[in-house]
Each structure stands twice: as C-alpha cells, then as structure tokens.
N, C-alpha and C positions, 0 to 999 in steps of 0.2 A: 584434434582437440579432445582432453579427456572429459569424463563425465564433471569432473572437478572443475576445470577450467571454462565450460559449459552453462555450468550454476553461476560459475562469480561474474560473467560475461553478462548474463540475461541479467542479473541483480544490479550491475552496472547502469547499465541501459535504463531498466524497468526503475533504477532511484533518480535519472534524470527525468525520465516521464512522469511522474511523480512530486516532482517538484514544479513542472509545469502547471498541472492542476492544484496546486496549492496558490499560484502566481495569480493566476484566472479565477480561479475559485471565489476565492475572495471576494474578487472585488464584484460577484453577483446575488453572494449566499443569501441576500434580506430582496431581489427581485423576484426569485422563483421558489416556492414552497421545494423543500428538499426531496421530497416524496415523488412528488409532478416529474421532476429535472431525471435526477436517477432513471424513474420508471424509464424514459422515453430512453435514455442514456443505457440503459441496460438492453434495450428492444435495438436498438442500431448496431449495439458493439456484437449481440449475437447474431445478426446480418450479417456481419462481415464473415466472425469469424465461422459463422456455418458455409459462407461462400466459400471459404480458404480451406477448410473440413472438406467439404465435396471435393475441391480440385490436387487436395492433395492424398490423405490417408482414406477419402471417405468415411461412411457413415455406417458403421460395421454394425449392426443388430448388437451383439454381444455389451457393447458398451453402454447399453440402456437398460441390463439388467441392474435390478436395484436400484430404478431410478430416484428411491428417497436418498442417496446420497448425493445428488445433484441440490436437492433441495434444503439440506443441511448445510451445504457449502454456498450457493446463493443465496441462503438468508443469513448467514454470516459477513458474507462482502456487503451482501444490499444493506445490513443493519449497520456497518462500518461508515458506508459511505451517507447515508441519512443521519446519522448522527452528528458525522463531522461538521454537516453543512448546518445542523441542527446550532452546534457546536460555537459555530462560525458567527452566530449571529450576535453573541454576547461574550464571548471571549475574547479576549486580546490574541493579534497574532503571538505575541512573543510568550504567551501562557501557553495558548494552544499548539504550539511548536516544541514547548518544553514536555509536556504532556508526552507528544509524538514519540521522544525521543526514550519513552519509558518502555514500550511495545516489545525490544529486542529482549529483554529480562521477563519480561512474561511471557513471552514465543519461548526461550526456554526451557521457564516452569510446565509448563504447557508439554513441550519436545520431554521431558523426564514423566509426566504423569501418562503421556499417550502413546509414547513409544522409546519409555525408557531409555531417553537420547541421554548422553552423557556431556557434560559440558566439563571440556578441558581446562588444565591449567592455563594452556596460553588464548585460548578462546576466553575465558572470563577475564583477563588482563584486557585481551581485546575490545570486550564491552566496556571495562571500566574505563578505558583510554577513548575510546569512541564516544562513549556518553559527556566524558568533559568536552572533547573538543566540542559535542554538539551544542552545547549550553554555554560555551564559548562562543559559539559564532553565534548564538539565539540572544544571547544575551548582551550582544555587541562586545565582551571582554568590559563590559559596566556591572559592577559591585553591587554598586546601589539596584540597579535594577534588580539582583537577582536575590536581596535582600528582600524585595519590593514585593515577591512574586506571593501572591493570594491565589486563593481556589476558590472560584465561584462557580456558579451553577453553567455556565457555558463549559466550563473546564472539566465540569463531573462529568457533564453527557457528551463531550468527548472523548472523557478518558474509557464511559463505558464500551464506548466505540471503537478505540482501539484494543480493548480485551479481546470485540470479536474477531480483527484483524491478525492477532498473537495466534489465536487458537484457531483459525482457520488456517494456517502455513502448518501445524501438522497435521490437519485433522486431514489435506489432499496427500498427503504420503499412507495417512493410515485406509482410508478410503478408495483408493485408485489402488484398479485393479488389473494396470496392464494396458489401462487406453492410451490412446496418443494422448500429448497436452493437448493439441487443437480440439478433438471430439471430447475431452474432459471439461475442457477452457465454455466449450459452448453448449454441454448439458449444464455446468455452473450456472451460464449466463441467462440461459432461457428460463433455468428454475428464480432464479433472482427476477428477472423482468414481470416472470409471472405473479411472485408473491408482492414486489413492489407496485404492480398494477394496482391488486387485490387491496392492499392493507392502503395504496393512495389512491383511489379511485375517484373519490373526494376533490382531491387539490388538484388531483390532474385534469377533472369536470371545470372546474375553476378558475385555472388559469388562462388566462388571455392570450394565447399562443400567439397571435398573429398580431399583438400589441407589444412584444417583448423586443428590447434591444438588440441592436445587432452584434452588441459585443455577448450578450447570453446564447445568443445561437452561436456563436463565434467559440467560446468557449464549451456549449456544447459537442458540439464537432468534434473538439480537442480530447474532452474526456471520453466520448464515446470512440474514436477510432484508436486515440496514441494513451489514454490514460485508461482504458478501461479493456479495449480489444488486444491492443499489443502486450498491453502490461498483465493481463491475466496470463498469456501465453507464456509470458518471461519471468511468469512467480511461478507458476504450473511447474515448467520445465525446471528451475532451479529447486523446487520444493522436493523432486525426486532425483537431482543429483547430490545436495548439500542438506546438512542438518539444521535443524531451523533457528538454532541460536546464530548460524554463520546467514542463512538467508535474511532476517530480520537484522542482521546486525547492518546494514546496507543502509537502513532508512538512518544511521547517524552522517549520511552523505547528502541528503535531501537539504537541509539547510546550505549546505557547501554550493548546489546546483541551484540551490535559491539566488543565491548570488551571482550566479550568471545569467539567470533568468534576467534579474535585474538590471543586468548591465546590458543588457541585449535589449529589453522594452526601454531603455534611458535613461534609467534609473540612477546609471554612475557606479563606481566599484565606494564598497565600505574603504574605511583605515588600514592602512597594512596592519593595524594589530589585530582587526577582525580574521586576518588570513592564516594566524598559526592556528585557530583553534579546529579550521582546514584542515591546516598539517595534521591535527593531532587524530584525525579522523581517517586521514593517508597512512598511518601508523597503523592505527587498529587495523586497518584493511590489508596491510600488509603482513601481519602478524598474523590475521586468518589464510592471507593466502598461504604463508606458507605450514600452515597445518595441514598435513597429508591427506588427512581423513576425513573423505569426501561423507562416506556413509560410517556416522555413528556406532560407538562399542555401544553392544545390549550389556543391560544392569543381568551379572550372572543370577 
C-alpha cells in the first residue's frame, strides 16, 4: 500500500467513526457539561493509546522534545470537540451539520498559509462537488429547508470550533518531527486531557458521575476508544501522507455514514433522492483518489 492509498484508507475509516459520534453525541450533549465529558474522554483514549505506544513503537525520549507542540495540538482538538458539544445544545442538527461541512475550505486556507500546500484544479472541483452532495444529503434534497437555514449563536460557536479542527490537520504535518503517529497521537492526547482538566475542573467537580445514564457512559466509551483513540491515529497518519485539502475533504462523507448509523440504530434508510447527494460525495472522492499527489507542490 502506498503512502497515498494509506491516507485515503485511514480518512475512510476515521469519517465512519466520526459519524458515530455525531449519532450518540447528540442525543447527550444537554446531560453532561462538554468540558466534564471530553476531559474524562481525553484521559481514556490516551490510556489506550499510550498502552498500544508501549507494545508497539515505544516511548522513545526524542519525541518529547518540544513538548509545547503537543500542547498546541491538544488544545486545538480539545477546543473542537467542547465547542461542538457546546454547539449541540442550541443548534439544529441540520445547521450544525451544514456548518461541518465548511471545515474542508478552511483546512485549505490553512494547508496554503502553513505549508504553502497548493490546491489543485481537480482537487477544488473535488471540494465543490463534495460540499453539494453534503448539503444535499444535510438538507434531505429540501429547498425550503435550505432557504430556511439561519445562523444562531449554537451555529457561531460551532463553526468557531471547526476553525480549530481545519487548522490543527496542518498544523500535525508542520509540527511532527518524525514520531510515530501512535507516540504523536498520545502526546496530543495527554496535552489535551491535561488542559481540558485544567480549564473544566469546575464541571468535572459537578457532575454526578455515578447519576449519569447508561446510554452517556455508553457513548462515552464510544468516543474515547473508536472516536477519539482510533481516530486520532487515523487523522495523524493521513495528515502526513495526504495534503490537507484532500484529508479534510473526507468529512463531506460523514453525513453519507450518518445514514447508516441510522439505519443500523432503526432509524429506517431516508428517500432514494437523499442517496444521490451520496453519490455526489463518491464523485468527489473519486476525483481526489485519483490525483497523484499524495504530498503537495511548494509555492516556488
């Protein structure tokens, strides 16, 4: 498998776990302060992955030089993932979904201002074919909805939220210096955990842990092992074979994988007309596969 095929693999994967946490997410985000959830959610997934660090590449000293960039990178995912939930509690899914789908355009701006990544002719076809079909399937293929759509204050401090999400997928190519993804994936995690203690220390005091639903621990679990440990491992790894307009371009697949969440918890399949804007999102991803060029021209 080349480094190319490596990236679209792990972005695959990592946009179906991704979609799970959006399914479960939901339906907790007004039970557990976002801060509280995260923190604890951040302290499990770097368990894991510091267990899987030891048994595989180990824990080489060298990769803890400069440890502030651990902490630039964890307080980017941790400021992502508290805002969304932040986000969640006043936003319409179908606002904050369309939001979501803005992230691949500012990863980027982002890929040109921090590593002068160049975005291709059929790479931005890509995105523009990717972003309809997304707001196509967001929007259930409904006019009026999308006529509809407002921006309220759940939807700003979402969207602030995925800003940090755009600019942390270069900012781990400009930063990494040779470590494994697993030893990078869980100095992130531990920096993250530590300042999401720090900054919730508050709510995490607060919360009634041993009062909470089973379906919050239930989904806990979910984002700390498959949405937060695996999926760091699977953004890492792709963020240094692929450029970050092609890695971000992934999450116009998240709504497609919504729908089989859905149809797997009972939910029922949408109208076959929800299912071309699917297609249109199989197009784009086709169109990046077959652009060669795993790693970006520099701006001469």
């Amino acid at each position: 498998m080349t480094p190319a095929q490596k990236g679209h693999a792990s972005m695959l994967l990592f946009s179906a776990l991704v979609a799970g946490s959006f399914s479960l997410g939901g339906q907790i985000a007004n039970e557990v302060a976002p801060a509280a959830l995260n923190a604890l959610r951040f302290w499990l997934a770097a368990g894991v992955i510091g267990l899987a660090a030891l048994a595989t590449t180990g824990m080489p000293r060298h990769a803890f030089v400069a440890s502030w960039r651990y902490a630039v990178l964890g307080g980017l995912f941790g400021t992502y993932f508290v805002l969304m939930f932040e986000g969640l509690k006043t936003a319409p899914p179908v606002s904050a979904a369309a939001v979501f789908t803005l992230t691949p355009v500012i990863a980027a701006g982002f890929g040109w201002l921090l590593l002068r990544q160049i975005v291709t002719p059929r790479i931005a076809v890509a995105l523009i074919i990717g972003a309809m079909g997304a707001l196509w399937v967001i929007f259930r293929a409904d006019l009026a909805a999308l006529k509809a759509f407002a921006i309220g204050r759940g939807e700003i401090i979402y969207f602030t939220g995925c800003i940090c999400h755009a600019l942390y997928t270069p900012m781990v190519r400009k930063l990494n210096r040779g470590e494994p993804a697993v030893v990078f994936t869980f100095g992130t995690l531990v920096a993250g955990a530590i300042l999401l203690t720090v900054f919730g220390w508050r709510d995490i005091a607060a919360t009634p842990w041993t009062d909470l639903s089973g379906m919050v621990w239930f989904t806990l679990i979910y984002l700390s092992f498959f949405a937060s440990a695996a999926s760091f491992v699977l953004l890492q790894t792709a963020t240094l074979c692929l450029p970050s307009s092609k890695v971000m371009a992934y999450t116009y697949l998240v709504p497609s994988w919504v729908i089989g969440w859905e149809a797997m918890l009972g939910q029922g399949l949408p109208p076959p007309i929800i299912l071309g804007g699917a297609g249109l999102t199989m197009i784009a991803l086709a169109l990046l596969l077959r652009d060669e060029g795993a790693v970006p021209r520099p701006v001469p």
